[in-house]
N, C-alpha and C positions, 0 to 999 in steps of 0.2 A: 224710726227704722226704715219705713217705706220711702220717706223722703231720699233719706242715705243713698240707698240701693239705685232711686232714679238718677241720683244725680252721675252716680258712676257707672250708671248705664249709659247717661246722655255724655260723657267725659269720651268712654271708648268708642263710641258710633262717631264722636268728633274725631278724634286720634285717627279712625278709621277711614274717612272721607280726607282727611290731611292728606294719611298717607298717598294716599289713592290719586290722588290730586299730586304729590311730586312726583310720581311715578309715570303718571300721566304726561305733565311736563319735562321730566326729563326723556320720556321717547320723542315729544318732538324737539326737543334740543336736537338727540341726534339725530333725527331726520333732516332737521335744519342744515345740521353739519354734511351729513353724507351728500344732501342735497349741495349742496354749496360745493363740496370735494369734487362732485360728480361735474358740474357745470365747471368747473375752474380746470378740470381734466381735459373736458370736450372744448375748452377753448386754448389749451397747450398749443403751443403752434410745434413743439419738438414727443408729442406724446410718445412714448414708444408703441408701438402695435404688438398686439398677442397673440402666441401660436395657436392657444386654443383655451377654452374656460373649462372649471372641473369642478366638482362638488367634494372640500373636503373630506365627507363623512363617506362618499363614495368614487375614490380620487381615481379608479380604475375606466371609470365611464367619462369619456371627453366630449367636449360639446363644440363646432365648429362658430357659433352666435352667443354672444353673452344674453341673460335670461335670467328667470326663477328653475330651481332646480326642480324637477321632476318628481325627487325623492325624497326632498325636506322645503320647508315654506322658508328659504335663504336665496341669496344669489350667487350664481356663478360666479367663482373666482377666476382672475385673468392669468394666466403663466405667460409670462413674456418671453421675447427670444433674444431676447439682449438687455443689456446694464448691468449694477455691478456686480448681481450675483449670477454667478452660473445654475442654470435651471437642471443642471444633471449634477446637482452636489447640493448637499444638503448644511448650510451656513450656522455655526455656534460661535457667539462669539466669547473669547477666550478664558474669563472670568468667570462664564456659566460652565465652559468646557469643566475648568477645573472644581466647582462644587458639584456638577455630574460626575467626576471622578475618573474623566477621559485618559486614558491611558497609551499612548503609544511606541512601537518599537520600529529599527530599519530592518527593512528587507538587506538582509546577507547573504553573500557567497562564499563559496569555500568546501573544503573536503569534508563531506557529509558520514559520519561515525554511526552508524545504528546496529542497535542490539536487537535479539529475540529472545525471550524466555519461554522454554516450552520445558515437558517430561520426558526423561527415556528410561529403556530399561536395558541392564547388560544383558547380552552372551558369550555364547561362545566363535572364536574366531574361529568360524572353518574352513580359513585358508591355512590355519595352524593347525593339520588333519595328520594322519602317522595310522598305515593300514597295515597290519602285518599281516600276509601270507605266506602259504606252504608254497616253496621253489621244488618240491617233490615229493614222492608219495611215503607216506611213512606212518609210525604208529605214536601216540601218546601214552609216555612211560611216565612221566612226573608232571603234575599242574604243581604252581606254588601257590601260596597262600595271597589269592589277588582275589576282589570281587568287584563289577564295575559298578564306578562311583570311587574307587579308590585312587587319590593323590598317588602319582608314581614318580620318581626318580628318571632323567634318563640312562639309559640301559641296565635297565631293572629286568629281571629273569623273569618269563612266563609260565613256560613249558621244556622239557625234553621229552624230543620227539626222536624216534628210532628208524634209521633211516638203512634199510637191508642193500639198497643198490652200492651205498657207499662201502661196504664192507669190501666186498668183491672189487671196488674202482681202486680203492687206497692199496691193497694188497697189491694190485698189477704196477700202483706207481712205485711201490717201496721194493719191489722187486727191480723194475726198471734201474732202478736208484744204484742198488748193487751192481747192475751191471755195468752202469758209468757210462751207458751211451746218452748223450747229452740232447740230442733231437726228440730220442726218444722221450727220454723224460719231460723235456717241455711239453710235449706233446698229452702225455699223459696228465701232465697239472693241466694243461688245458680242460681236457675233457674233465676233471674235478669241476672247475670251473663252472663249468656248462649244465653239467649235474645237481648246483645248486649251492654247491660247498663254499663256503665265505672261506676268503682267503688266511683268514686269522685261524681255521681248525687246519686246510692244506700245511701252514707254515707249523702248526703241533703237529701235526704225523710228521710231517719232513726231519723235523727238528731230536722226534722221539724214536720214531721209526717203529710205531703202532699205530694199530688200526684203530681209528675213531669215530662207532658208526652213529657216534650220537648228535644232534643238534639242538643249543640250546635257542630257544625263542626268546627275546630281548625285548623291549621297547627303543624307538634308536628317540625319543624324544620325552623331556620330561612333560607331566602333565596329568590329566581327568583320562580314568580308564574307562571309559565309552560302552564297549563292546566288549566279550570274551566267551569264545564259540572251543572251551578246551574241556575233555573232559578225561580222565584216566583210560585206556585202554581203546578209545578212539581213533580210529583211522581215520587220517587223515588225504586227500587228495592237491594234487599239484596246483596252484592258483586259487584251491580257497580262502577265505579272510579267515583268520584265526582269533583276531583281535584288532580294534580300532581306538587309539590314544587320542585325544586333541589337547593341542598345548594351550599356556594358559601366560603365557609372557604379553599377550598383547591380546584383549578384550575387546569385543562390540558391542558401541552403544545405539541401540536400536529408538531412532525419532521418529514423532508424530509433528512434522510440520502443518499451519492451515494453508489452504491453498492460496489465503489472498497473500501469504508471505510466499511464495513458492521462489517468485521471480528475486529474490537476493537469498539465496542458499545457494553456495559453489562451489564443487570442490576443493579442498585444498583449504577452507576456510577451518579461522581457529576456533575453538573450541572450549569453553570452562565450564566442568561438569562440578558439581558436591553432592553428596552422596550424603542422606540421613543417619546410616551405618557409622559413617567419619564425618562428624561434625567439625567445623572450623579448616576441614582440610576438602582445597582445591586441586583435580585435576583437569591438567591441560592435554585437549590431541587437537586430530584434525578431519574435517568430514572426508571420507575416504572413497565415498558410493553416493548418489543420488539417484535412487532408484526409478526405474521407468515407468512405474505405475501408481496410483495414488489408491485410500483405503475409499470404497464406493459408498460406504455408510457414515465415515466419520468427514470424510474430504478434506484428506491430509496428504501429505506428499511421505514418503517414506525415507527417510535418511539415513545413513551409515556412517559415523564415528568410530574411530580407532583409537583408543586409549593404551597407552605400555602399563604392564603391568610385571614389574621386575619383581618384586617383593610377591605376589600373587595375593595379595586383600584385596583385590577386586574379583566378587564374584559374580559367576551371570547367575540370572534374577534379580538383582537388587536392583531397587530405582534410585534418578539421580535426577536432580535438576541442572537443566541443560540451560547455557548463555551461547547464541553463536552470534557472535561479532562480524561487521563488515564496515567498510569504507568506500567511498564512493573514487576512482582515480583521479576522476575532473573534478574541479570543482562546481556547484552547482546553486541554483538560488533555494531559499531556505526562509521560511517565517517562525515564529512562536505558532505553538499547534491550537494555541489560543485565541490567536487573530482571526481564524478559521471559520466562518458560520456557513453551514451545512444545511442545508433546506430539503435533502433527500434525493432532487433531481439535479442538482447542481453544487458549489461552493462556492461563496462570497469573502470575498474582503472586505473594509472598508478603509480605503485610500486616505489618509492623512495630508491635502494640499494647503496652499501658502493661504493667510489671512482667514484661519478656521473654517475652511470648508471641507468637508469631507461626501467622499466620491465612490459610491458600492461598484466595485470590479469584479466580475465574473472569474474565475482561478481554474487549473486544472492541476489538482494533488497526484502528487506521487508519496515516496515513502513518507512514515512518521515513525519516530522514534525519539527518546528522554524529551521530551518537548519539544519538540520541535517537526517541523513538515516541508517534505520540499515542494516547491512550486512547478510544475511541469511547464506554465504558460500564464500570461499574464501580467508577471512584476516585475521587473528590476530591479539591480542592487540598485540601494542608493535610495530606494523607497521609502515613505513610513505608512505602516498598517496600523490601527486601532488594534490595543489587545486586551482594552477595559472599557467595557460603555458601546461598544460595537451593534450590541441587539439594541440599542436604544435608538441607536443614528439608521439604524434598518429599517425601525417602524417608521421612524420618521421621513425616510426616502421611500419608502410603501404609500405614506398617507399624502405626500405630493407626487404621487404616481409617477417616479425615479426609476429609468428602467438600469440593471447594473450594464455595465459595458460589459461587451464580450470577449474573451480569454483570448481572441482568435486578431481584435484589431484593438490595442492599447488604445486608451484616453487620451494619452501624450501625441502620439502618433496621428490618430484625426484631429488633434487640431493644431499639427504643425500643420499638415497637408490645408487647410482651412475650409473643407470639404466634410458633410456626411452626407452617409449614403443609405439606401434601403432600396424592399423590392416594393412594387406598386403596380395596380394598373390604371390606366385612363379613363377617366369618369368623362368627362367633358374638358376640351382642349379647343384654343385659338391662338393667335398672335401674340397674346400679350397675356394669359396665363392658365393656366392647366390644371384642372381639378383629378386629385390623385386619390383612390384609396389603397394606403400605402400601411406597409407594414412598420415594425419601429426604428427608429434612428436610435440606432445601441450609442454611438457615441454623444448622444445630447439628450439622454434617457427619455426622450420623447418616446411613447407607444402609437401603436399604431390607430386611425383612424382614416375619416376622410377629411380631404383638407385642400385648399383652392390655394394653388403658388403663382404668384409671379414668374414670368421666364426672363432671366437675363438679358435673351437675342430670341429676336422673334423666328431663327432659321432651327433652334431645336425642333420645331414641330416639323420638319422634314421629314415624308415619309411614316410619319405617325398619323393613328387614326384612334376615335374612341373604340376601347376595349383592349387595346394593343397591353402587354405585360411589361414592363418596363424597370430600368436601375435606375434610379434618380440620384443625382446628386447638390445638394443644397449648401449655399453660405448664409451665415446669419450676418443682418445690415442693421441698420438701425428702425426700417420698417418691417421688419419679421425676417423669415427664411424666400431664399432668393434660387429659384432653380438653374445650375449654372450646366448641367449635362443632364442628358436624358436619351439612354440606348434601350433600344427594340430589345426585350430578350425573348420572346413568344409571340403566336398570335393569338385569337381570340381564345377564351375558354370553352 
């Protein structure tokens, strides 16, 4: 048994030393190799030169000398500034794209449809208002049978009211009457007139030839009885309100817009309300008011909708969910709301170009709506943006420290022009090239550092001096970036 045991002790300590020993050997393989790559490199007579070396694991920190990383026991990777890949897009090639699950759609143009869904609640329309007062002084002999809150008819009876001046006015005009002088008489309906009398009780004395000193109070508008200030045996005075109607033919629908939708609510716009009261049933108006002030607690814009309401089942109180529709008159650019990645201080896209490389573009959003988002700045039609797998090609334009181009000078655009640009100041400067610590080159996602350029012509350095502030502008050659301009914009700090 003890035998046993040694020998499968001595069996694993061999297994052990094996392994250890190919493990061994195969690090200096690849030492051999990388040693080999390295020497076969430094004797390229076409090598490409690099703009600067970076430590994947810390792709944010650049380094102007290839080296050991600082932050982990590796070396510096080189980022070059020329061949076949563009260092400001991040390369899949297309077989991998599609088992990532890459997904992309074109940037469109066109007349831009968006909706809002918010809540409102009815009232009452109080431009549909009906006041009735005393045209003179008189007494209340009959209230009818009204309490407010009551549905009324138009010209529905309120009150009779006993009116003493008319007793004495009607007698002098039905006298006039018989005497047949025709001036006179006019004259005398006039001053009825004037006294208050509606011309339909003149035309019954004329017609009867008695005196009629009574007035009935009417509603002239059907509708909600509001107000009623009558009471039997009450006197009454000239221009008080006796009662107030408000009609009910046409409804207001009271919104709570938020303020970040403010800017596409317009008057005149349509409107589709449903109402939990009436399920299945759509009504259509139109915002009638946009009010000038917004609620201070909830940070809403206040809206006014106009609904008809001929039937009268619309009541105020009820709530109703509100659609307000709009359309854009131009047409405008547009992505899937999907394509979209948001980082809080900015918006990205990720640019879809030729031979699977894709290229993070800075964007400036305007509206969104059913899926969709328009572009303020940034893309053209004719585009394609990533609308599946986009967060993936982000980190991975992150971990090759990819800065996105900005909203303000398209990708396309620097590099028709064959120019980028940035700000910088001058570290050290001669004839023949110029050390810059310069901010980043949005169009070739370089970020910013320090970094030693060649000058094109030795007459840029005119008039420049170390520490000067300056706008550089650079071509890429087949030995790195090439300073082809270079303007003062400051002097020292």
């Amino acid at each position: 048994m003890s035998l046993k045991k040694s020998g499968v002790l001595l069996a694993g300590v061999a297994m052990a030393v094996g392994i250890a020993g190919g493990y061994w050997l195969a690090l200096q393989r690849v030492s051999e190799v990388r040693d080999a790559s390295s020497e076969q490199n430094q004797n390229a007579p076409n090598e490409r030169k690099a703009m600067y070396w970076y430590d994947p694991m810390y792709p944010q920190q650049k380094f102007d000398k290839p080296g050991k990383s600082p932050f982990m026991d590796m070396q510096l990777v080189p980022q070059y500034a020329s061949g076949g890949n563009d260092q400001a897009t991040v390369s899949i090639d297309p077989s991998v794209a599609q088992n990532l699950g890459l997904r992309s759609a074109m940037v469109s143009r066109g007349v831009f449809a968006s909706s809002l869904d918010v809540s409102g609640i009815l009232a009452f329309n109080e431009r549909d208002v009906a006041v009735i007062q005393a045209r003179t002084p008189g007494f209340v002999e009959r209230v009818y049978a009204h309490a407010p809150g009551d549905l009324l008819k138009a010209n529905a009876a309120l009150a009779d009211i006993l009116v003493p001046e008319w007793a004495a006015a009607q007698t002098e005009f039905l006298a006039l009457k018989n005497n047949g002088d025709r001036d006179l008489l006019a004259a005398a309906r006039q001053r009825l007139l004037l006294s208050g009398m509606p011309p339909g009780v003149i035309a019954q004395v004329e017609r009867s030839g008695k005196v009629q000193p009574y007035l009935t109070l009417t509603s002239p508008i059907g509708g909600v009885l509001q107000e009623l200030n009558l009471r039997i045996g009450m006197t009454v005075a000239a221009g008080e309100t006796l009662a107030r109607v408000n009609g009910l033919s046409s409804v207001w629908l009271a919104v709570s817009v938020p303020e970040s939708d403010a800017g596409t609510i317009a008057e005149g716009q349509k409107v589709e309300a449903q109402l939990p009261a009436f399920p299945g049933t759509k009504v259509n108006g139109t915002v009638s008011t946009i009010l000038p002030d917004t609620n201070a607690d909830s940070r809403t814009l206040r809206v006014r909708v106009e609904l008809p309401n001929p039937d009268g089942r619309l009541k105020p109180g009820l709530t109703a969910q509100v659609r307000l529709s709009s359309s854009t008159e131009q047409g405008v650019v547009w992505v899937p709301s999907e394509a979209v990645i948001r980082t809080g201080r900015r918006a990205l896209v990720m640019l879809a170009e030729d031979a699977g490389r894709y290229r993070p573009v800075e964007v400036q959003l305007g509206q969104e709506s059913s899926g969709k988002t328009v572009i303020v700045k940034g893309l053209d039609e004719g585009q394609k943006v990533v609308t599946s797998g986009q967060f993936l090609l982000d980190s991975e334009a992150s971990l090759k420290g990819i800065v996105a181009s900005s909203a303000d000078v398209p990708p396309r655009i620097a590099a028709a022009s064959g120019l980028h640009e940035a700000d910088g100041q001058i570290v050290e400067i001669d004839d023949k090239e110029v050390t810059l610590a310069h901010g980043p080159f949005k169009t070739l996602g370089m970020p910013g550092m320090t970094m030693t350029f060649p000058l094109a012509n030795p007459t840029l350095i005119q008039g420049l001096k170390t520490g000067d502030k300056v706008r550089v502008a650079v071509s890429q050659t087949d030995d790195g970036l090439r300073v082809e301009r270079l303007d003062k914009t400051g002097g020292q700090p």
